[in-house]
VMD Tcl script that draws the C-alpha trace (Angstrom):
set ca {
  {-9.34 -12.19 5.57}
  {-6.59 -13.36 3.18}
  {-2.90 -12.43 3.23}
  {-0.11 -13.59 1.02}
  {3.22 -13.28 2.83}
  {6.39 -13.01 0.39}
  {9.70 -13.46 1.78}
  {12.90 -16.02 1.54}
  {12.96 -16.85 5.48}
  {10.60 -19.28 6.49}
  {11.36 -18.31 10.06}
  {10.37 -14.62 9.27}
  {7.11 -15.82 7.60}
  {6.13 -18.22 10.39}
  {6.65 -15.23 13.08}
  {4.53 -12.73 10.91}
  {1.79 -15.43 10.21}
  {1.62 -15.69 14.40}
  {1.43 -12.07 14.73}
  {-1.05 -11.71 11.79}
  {-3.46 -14.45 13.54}
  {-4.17 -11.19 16.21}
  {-5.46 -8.75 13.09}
  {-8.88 -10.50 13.15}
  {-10.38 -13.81 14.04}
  {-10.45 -15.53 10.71}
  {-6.87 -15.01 9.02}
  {-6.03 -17.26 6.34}
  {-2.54 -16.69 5.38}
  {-0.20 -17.72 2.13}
  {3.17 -17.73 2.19}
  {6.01 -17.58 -0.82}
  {9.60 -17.42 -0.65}
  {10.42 -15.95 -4.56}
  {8.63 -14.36 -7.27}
  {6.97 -17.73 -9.26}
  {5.52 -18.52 -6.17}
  {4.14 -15.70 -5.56}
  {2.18 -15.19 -8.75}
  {0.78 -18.21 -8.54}
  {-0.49 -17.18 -4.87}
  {-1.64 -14.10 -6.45}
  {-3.30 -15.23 -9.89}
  {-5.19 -18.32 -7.50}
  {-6.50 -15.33 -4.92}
  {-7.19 -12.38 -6.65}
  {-9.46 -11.54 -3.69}
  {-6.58 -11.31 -1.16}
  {-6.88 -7.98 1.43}
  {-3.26 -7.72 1.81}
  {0.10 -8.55 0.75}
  {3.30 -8.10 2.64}
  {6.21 -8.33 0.17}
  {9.98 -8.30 1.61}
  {12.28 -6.24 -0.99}
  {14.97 -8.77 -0.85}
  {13.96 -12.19 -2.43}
  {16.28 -14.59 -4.48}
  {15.99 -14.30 -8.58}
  {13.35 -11.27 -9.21}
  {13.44 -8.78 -6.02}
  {10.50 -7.32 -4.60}
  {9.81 -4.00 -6.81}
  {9.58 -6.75 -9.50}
  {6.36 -8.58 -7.30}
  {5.32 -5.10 -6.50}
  {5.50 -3.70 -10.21}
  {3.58 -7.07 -11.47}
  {1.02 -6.79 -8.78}
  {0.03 -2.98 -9.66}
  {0.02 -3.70 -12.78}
  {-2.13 -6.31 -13.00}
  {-4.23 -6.16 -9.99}
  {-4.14 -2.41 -9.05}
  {-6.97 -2.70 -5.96}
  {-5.08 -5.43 -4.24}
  {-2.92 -3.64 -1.45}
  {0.47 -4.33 -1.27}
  {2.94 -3.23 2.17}
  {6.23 -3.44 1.79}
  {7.88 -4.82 4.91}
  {12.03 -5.11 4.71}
  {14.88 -4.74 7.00}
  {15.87 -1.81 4.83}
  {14.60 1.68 6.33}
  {16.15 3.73 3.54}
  {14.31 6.76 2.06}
  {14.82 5.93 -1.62}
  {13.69 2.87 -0.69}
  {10.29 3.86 1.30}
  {9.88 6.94 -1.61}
  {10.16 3.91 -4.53}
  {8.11 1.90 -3.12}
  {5.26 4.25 -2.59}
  {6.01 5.71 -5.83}
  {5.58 2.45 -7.20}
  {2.02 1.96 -5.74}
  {2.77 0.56 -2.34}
  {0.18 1.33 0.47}
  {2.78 1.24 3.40}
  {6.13 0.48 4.40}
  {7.20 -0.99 7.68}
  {10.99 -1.91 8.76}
  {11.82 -5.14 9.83}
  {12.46 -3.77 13.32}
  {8.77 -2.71 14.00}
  {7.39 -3.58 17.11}
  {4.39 -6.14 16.70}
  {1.95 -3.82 17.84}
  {3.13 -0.95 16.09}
  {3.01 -3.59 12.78}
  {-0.63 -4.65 13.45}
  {-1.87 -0.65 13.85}
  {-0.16 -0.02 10.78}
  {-1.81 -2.69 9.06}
  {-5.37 -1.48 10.44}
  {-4.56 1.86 8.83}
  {-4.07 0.46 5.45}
  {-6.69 -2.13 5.11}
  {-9.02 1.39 6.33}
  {-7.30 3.00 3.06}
  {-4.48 4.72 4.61}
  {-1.16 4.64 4.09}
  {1.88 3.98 6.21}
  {5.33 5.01 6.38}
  {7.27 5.02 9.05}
  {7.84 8.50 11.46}
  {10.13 10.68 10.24}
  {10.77 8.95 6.78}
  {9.48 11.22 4.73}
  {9.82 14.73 3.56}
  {6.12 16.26 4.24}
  {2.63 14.56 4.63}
  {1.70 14.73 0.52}
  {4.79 13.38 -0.50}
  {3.69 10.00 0.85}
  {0.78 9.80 -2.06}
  {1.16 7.60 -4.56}
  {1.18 8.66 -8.62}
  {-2.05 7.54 -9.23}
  {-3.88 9.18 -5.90}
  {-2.07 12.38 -6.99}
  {-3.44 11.93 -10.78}
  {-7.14 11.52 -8.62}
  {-6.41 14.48 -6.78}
  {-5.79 16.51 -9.66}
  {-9.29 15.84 -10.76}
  {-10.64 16.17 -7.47}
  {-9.03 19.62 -7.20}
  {-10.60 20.29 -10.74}
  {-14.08 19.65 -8.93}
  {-14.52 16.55 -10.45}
  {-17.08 13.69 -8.96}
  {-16.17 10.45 -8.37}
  {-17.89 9.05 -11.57}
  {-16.08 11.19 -13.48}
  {-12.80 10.33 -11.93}
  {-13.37 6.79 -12.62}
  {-14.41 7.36 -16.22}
  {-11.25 9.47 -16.36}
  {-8.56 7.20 -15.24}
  {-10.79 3.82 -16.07}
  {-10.60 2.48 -13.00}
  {-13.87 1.47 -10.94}
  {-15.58 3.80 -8.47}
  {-14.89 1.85 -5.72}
  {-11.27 2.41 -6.72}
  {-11.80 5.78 -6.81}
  {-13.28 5.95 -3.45}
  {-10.53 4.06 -1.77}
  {-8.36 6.65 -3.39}
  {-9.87 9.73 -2.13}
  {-10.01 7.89 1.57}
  {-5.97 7.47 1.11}
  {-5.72 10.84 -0.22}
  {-7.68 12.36 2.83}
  {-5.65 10.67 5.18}
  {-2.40 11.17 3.44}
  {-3.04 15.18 3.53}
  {-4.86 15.07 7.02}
  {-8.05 16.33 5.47}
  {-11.75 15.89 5.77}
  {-13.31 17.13 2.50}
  {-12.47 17.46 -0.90}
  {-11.92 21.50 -0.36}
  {-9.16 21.46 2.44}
  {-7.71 18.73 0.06}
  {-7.52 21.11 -2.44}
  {-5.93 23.43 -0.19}
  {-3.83 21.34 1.56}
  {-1.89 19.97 -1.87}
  {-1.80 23.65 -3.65}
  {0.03 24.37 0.38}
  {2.29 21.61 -0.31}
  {3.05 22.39 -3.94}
  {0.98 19.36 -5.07}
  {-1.26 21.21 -7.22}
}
mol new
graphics top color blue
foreach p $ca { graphics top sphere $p radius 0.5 }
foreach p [lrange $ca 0 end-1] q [lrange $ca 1 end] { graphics top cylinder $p $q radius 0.2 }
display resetview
């Protein structure tokens, strides 16, 4: 497993990296401190399975890094983790195309269950941060579950939006788990309860 860490303090970075050593056996782990550094990370290890991007960084802040990164490399997750708990902040950053958000002040196991969730496909945000369930969906799952609502397979989804099956798949996992559904019907049902549809 690969994991880029992104934050100015080293001693933050050298505590996660400890922590992140517990998520599985073989952890190999990156660190950056600003933007550059980042992308070079990123552009060197386009296979990484996680990146955990502070929202405070020196010259570029983080919804820059996160903006680049979904841009560019829209299957690589990235979790936002910041000492900021505010809701316009959790709401942007999902909005943006984040797969979680965890405060600073997370307890280590609570981080490392959160990050289980997300590298499964869901999506984390932390208790009582958001309005309702569907609201933590992300544009482009609620673009997929428009289709999905319209009955549409997961070829055609793909074809759709042009993004790869696979993609796709992860997509409808998040969207699943986002509505706390087990089919593509109670999805449908769930988001026209919610107003999402």
């Amino acid at each position: 497993m690969k994991i880029l860490i992104i934050d100015d303090h080293a001693l933050f970075r050298e505590g996660l990296s400890y922590v992140l050593h517990k998520l599985e056996e073989e952890v190999k782990i990156f660190e950056a401190s600003h933007y550059e550094q980042a992308l070079q990370h990123i552009s060197k290890n386009t296979d990484l399975d996680l990146v955990l991007l502070d929202l405070n960084l020196p010259g570029k802040d983080g919804f820059a890094v996160l903006d680049t990164i979904t841009n560019n490399y829209p299957a690589m997750p990235v979790v936002i983790i910041s000492a900021s708990d505010h809701s316009r902040d959790i709401k942007r950053a999902l909005d943006a195309g984040a797969m979680g958000y965890i405060p600073k002040y997370t307890t280590s196991s609570v981080l490392l269950n959160a990050l289980r969730l997300i590298l499964s496909g869901g999506i984390y945000v932390p208790p009582g941060k958001t309005d309702n369930e569907a609201s933590v969906l992300t544009p482009r799952q609620l673009e997929v579950l428009e289709l999905l609502i319209e009955g549409c397979s997961n070829k055609v989804i793909a074809s759709r939006l042009e993004l790869a099956e696979a993609t796709v798949k992860m997509h409808v996992t998040s969207i699943f788990k986002g509505l706390g559904v087990s089919n593509r019907t109670q999805a449908a049902m769930a988001a026209k309860n919610s107003g999402n549809a």
